[in-house]
Residue frames as qw, qx, qy, qz and C-alpha x, y, z in Angstrom:
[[0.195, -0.200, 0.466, 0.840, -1.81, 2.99, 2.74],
 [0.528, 0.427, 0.347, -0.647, -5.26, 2.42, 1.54],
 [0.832, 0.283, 0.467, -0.099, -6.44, 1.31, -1.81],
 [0.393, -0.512, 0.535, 0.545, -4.08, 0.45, -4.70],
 [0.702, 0.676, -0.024, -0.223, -5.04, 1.08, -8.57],
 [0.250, -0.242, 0.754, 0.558, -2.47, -0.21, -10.96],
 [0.584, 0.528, -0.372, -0.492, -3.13, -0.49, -14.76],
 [0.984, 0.018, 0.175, 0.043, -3.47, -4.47, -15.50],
 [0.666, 0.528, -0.209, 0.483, -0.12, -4.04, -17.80],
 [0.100, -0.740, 0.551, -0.372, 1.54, -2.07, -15.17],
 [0.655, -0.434, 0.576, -0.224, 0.87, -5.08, -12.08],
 [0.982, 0.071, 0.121, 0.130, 1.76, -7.84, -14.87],
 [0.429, 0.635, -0.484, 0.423, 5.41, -5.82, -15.57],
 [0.374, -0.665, 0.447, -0.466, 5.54, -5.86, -11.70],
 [0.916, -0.126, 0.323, -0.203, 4.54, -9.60, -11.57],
 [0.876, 0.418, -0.161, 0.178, 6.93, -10.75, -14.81],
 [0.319, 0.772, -0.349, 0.424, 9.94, -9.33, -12.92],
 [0.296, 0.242, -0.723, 0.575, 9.58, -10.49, -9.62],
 [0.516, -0.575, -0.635, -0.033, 7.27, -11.91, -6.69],
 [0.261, 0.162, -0.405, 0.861, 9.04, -9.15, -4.16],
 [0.049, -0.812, -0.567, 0.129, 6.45, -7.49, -2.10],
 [0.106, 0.742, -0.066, -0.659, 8.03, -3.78, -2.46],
 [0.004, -0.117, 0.526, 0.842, 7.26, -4.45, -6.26],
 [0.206, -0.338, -0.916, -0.065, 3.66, -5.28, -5.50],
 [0.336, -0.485, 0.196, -0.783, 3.06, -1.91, -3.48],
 [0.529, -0.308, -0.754, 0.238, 3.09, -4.46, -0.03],
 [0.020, -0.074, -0.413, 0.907, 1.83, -1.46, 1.92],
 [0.509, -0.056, -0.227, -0.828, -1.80, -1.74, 0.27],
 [0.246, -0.083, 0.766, -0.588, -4.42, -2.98, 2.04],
 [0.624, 0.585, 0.447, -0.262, -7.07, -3.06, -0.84],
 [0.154, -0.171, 0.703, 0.674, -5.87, -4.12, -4.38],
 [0.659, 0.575, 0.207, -0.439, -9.51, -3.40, -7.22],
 [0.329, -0.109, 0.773, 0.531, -8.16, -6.08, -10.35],
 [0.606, 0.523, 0.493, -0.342, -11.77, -6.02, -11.89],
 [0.676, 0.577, 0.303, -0.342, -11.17, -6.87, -14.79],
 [0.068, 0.640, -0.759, -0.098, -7.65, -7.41, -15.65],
 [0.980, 0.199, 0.000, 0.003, -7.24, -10.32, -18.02],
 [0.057, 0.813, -0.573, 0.083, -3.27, -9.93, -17.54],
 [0.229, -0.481, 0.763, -0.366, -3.11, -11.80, -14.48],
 [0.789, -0.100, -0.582, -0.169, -3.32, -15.52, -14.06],
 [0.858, -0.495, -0.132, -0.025, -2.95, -18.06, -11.14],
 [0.790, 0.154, -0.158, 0.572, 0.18, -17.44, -10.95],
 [0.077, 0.423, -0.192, 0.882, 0.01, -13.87, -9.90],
 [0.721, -0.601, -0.229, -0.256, -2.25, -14.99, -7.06],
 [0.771, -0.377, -0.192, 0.475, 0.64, -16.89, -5.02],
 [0.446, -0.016, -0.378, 0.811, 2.30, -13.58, -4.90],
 [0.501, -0.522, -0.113, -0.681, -0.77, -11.78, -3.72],
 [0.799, -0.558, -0.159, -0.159, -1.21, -13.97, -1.08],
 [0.654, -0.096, -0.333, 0.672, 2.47, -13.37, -0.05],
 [0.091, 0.480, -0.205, 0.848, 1.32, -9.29, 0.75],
 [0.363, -0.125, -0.765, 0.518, 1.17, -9.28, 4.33],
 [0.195, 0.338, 0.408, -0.826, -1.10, -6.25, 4.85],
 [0.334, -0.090, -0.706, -0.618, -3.58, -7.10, 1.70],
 [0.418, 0.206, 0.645, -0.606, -7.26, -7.10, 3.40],
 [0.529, 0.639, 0.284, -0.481, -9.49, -6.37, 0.45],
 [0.448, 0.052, 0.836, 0.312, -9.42, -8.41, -2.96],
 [0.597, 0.517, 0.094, -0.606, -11.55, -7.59, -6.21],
 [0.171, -0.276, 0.805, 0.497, -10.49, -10.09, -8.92],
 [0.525, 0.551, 0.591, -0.268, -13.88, -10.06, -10.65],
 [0.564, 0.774, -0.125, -0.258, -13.80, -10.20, -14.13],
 [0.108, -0.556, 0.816, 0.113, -10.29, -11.54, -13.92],
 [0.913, 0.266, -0.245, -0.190, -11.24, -14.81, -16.63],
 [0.869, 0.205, -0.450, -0.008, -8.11, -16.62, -16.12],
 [0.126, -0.453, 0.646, -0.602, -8.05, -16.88, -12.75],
 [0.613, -0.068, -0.707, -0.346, -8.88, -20.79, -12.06],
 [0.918, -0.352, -0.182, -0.028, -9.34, -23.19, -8.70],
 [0.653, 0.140, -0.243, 0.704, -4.93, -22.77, -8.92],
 [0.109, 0.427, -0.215, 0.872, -5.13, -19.31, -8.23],
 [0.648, -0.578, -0.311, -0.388, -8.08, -19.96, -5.62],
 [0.947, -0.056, -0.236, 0.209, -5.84, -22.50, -4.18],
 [0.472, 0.137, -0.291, 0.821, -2.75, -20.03, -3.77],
 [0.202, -0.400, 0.133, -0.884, -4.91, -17.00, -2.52],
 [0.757, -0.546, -0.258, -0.250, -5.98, -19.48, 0.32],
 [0.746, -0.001, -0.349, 0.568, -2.47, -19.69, 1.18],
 [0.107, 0.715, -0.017, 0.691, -2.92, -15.68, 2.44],
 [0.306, -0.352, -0.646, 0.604, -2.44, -14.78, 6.31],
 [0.077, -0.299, -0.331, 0.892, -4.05, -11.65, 5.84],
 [0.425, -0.209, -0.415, -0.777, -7.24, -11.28, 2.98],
 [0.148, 0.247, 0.882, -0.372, -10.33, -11.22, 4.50],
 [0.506, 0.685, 0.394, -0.344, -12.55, -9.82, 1.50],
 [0.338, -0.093, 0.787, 0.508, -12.23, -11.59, -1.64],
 [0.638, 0.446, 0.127, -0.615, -14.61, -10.86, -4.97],
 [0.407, -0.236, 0.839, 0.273, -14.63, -13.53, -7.47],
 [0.620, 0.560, 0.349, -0.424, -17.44, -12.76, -9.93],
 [0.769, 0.601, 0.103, -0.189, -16.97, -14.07, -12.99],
 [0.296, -0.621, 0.721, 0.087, -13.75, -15.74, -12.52],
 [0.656, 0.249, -0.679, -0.215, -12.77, -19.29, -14.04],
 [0.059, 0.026, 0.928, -0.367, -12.96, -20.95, -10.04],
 [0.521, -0.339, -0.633, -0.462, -15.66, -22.96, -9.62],
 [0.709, -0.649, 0.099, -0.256, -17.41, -23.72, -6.36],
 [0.873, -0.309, -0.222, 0.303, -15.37, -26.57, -5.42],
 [0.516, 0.321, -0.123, 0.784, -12.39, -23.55, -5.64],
 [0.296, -0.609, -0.057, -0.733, -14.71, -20.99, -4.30],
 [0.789, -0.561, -0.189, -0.163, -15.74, -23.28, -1.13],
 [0.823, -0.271, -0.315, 0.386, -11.82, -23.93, -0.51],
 [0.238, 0.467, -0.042, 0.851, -11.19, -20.34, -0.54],
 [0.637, -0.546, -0.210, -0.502, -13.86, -20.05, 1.82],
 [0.913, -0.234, -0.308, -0.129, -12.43, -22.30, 4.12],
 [0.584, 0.370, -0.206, 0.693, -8.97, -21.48, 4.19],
 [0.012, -0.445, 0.138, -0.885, -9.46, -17.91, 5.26],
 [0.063, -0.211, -0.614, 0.758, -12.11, -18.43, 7.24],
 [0.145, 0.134, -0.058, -0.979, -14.48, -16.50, 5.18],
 [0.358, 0.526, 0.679, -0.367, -18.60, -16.35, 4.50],
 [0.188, 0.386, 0.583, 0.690, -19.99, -15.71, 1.15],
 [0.032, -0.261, -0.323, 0.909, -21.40, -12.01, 1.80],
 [0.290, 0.556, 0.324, -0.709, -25.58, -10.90, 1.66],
 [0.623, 0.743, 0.186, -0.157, -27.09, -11.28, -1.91],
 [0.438, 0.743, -0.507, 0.017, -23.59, -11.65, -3.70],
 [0.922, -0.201, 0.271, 0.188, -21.99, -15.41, -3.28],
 [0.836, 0.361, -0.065, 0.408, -19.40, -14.47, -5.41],
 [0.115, 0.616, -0.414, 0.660, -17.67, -12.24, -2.56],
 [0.813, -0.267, -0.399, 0.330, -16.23, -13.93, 0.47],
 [0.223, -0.740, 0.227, -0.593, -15.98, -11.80, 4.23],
 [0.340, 0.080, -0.724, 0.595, -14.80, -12.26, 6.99],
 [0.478, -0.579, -0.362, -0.553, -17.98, -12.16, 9.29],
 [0.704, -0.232, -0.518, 0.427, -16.03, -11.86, 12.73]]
């Protein structure tokens, strides 16, 4: 389906109503949060329930801690994650890393690839 915009307020009405993927647009393959203070750790664990979700941007996203790390390690299917200026710290950042599988990417540790 390719990449999914949403208005922060739109994907937190989606999130306050219901973890579902087909309220989540589960057909998108790249989700761009940058900057959406909406969403907390809590809207992570149902990110990491969309099955075809490749491509992550949650930079800028402030209250997104180590929890929400923690659930968006729980993902079968992200394999490029941005995290710039987030509230995880390494020790979050490394188990995100780990989880997935993923490598902190060329001149930008705060974005995690899949280098297979």
């Amino acid at each position: 389906m390719g990449e999914y915009h949403v208005f922060c307020g739109e994907l937190y009405a989606r999130f306050a109503g219901s973890d579902k993927e087909s309220q989540l647009g589960c057909g998108a393959s790249r989700l761009d949060l940058n900057g959406c203070t909406s969403i907390r750790d809590e809207g992570m664990q149902a990110l990491a329930k969309m099955q075809k979700l490749h491509t992550l941007n949650i930079n800028q996203c402030k209250h997104i801690s180590d929890a929400g790390a923690a659930a968006l390690a729980a993902s079968a299917s992200l394999r490029d994650v941005s995290v710039l200026n987030t509230s995880i710290t390494s020790t979050g950042l490394w188990g995100l890393q780990e989880a997935l599988g993923l490598q902190p990417a060329p001149f930008s540790p705060s974005r995690l690839r899949l280098t297979k």
